[in-house]
N, C-alpha and C positions, 0 to 999 in steps of 0.2 A: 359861769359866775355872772358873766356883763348882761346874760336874758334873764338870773334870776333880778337882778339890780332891776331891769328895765320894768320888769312885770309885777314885781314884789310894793304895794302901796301904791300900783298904779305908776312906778318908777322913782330908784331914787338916785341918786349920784353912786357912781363907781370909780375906782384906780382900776389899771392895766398894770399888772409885774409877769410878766411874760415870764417862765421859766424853762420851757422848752425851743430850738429854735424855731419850730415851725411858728410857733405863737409869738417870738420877737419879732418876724420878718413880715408876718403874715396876719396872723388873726387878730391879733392885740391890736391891728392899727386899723382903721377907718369906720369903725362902731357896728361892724356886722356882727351880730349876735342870734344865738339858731341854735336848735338841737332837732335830731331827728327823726322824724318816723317811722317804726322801726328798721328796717337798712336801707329806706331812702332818705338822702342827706338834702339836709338845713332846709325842711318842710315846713316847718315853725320860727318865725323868729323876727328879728326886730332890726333896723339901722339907729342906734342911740350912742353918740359918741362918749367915748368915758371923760372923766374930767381932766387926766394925765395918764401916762403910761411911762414906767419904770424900766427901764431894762437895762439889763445887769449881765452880761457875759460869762460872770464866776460861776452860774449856774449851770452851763452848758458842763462842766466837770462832772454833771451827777447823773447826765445822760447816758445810756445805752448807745452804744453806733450806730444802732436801727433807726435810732429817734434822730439823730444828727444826720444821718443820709436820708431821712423823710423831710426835714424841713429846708436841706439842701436843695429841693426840687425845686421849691417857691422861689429861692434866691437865682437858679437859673432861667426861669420863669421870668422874672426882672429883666436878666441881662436881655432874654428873645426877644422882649417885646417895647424895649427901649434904648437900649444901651448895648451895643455891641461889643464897645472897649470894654464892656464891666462882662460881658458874657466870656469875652476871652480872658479876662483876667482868674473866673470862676472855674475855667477849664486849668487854669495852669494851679488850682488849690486844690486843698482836701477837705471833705467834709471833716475829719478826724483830727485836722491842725486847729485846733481850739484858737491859737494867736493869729491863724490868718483867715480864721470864717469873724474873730471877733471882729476883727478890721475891717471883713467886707459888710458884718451885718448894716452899718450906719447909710450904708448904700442901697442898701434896697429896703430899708426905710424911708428914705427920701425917696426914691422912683415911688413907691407906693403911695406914698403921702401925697407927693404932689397929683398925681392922678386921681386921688378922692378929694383932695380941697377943688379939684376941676369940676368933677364931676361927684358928688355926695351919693343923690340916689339912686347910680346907676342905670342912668339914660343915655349915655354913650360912652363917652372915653370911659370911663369905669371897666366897660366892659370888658377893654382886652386885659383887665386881670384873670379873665376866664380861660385864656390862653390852656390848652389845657386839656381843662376842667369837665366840658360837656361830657366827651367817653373816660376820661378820669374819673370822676363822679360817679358814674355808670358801673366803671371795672368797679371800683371801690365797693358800691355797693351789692354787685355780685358775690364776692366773695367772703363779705358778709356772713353769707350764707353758708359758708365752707365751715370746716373744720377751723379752730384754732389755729393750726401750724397752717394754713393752707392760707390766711387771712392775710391781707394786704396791709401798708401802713399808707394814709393819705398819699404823701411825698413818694411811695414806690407806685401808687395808680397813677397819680398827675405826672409822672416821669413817662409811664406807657402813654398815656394821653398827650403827652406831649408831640412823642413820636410819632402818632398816626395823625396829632391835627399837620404835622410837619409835611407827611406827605401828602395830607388833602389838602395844602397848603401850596405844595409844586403842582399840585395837576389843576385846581381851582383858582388861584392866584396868580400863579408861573412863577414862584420861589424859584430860585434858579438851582438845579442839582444840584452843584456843589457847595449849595449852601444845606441842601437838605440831606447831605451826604456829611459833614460837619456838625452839623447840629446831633443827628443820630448816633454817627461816631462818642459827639460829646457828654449825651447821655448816657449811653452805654457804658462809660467809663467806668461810671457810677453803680447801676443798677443792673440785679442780674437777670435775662430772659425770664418770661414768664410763661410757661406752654400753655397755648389757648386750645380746647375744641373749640372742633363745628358747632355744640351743640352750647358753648358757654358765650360765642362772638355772636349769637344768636339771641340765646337770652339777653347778654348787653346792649343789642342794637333795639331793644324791645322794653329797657328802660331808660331808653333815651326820651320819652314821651313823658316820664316825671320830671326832665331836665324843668328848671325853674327861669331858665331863657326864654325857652318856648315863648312863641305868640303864635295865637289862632293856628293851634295845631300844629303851626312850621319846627321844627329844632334849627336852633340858629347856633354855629361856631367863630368862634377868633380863629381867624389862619393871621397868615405873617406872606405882605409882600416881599421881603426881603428880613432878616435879623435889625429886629430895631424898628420896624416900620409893621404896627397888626394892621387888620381889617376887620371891623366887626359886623356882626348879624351876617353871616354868608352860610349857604345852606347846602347839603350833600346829599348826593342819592345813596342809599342805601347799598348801592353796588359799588359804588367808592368807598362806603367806611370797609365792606368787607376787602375790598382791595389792597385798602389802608392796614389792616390785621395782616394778609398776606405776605406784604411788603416788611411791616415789624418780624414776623417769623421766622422769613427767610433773608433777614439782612447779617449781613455777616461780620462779627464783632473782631 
């Protein structure tokens, strides 16, 4: 709705009424507006802030649990990469307790918020909302390509992405183990394995080159010096991301 508003008479004014969580926590806020090519994600699309944005909790009732465990990703996403009290506090909820994700939503509203009134058009601090995103992005749109039942929901790829920026986060960064040993734990909780081929962690690392980060050919990631602290534009060899898949596969829940 916010890109046809932007594009429609040359742009006109919009509201935000978020009715999903992913779009309370996440989309509905800092005017990123996009649709995609077909299963490469937000190829098209605009930064135009709406004029308000609504949101309302009562709604999260009408959801699916899929859809509450996908937008749950974003909200720990927050905690990674600013807030470590609010990360720990995110591990001891449930996506499913409607009374204590409503409580937390307000929270990672304001982490997000304040990080795009910093930065608007994603020239730096912006970036570590990408936390993530780079091979999230990527799985997302591999699977795409599957079967229906076989298809991902945003918040279940940016969960796997999370985990493997986590580990190119301890071998590139020096995250310290048992942070990256906590954080996978704490995802896990949530999300269930995904079996990868050889031949699908392949094609993923091979739409890492549509990533919309990129500059001059490089793919750049957020890792995290520590929970609470990212680092943005940092780049991986290719023998690390697959490393990074190895380590997601065989870590043990």
């Amino acid at each position: 709705g916010g890109f046809v508003a932007c594009t429609f008479k040359r742009g006109i004014d919009y509201i935000n009424v978020p009715t999903s969580l992913l779009a309370m926590v996440d989309a509905s806020v800092g005017g990123k507006t996009g649709v995609d090519l077909g299963t490469l994600k937000n190829q098209v699309g605009i930064i135009s802030n709406p004029k308000m944005v609504l949101v309302d909790p009562w709604f999260l009732g009408s959801l699916p649990v899929a859809q509450l465990r996908s937008g749950y990703a974003e909200m720990l996403k927050h905690g990674l990469i600013a807030d470590q009290s609010y990360w720990q506090e995110l591990n001891k909820n449930r996506y499913d307790d409607l009374n204590g994700v409503g409580r937390l939503i307000h929270h990672s509203i304001e982490i997000k918020n304040k990080v795009v009134l910093e930065d608007p058009r994603e020239d730096h601090a912006r970036k570590a909302l990408n936390f993530g995103h780079t091979l999230g992005h990527a799985i997302e749109s591999h699977f795409m390509n599957k079967t229906v039942d076989l298809q991902l929901l945003h918040g279940e790829a940016i969960a796997i992405g999370m985990i493997l920026a986590t580990y190119l986060s301890q071998e590139i960064c020096g995250l310290a183990k048992d942070q990256t040993i906590q954080i996978t734990h704490g995802i896990f909780q949530y999300y269930e394995k995904i079996n990868f081929t050889n031949k699908d962690i392949e094609d993923i690392v091979d739409l890492l080159k549509y990533d919309k980060k990129n500059s001059h050919g490089q793919i750049y990631f957020v890792l995290l010096k520590e929970i609470g602290k990212p680092i943005i534009d940092k780049k991986a060899t290719n023998d690390l991301i697959f490393n990074a898949f190895d380590f997601y596969k065989n870590f043990s829940k």
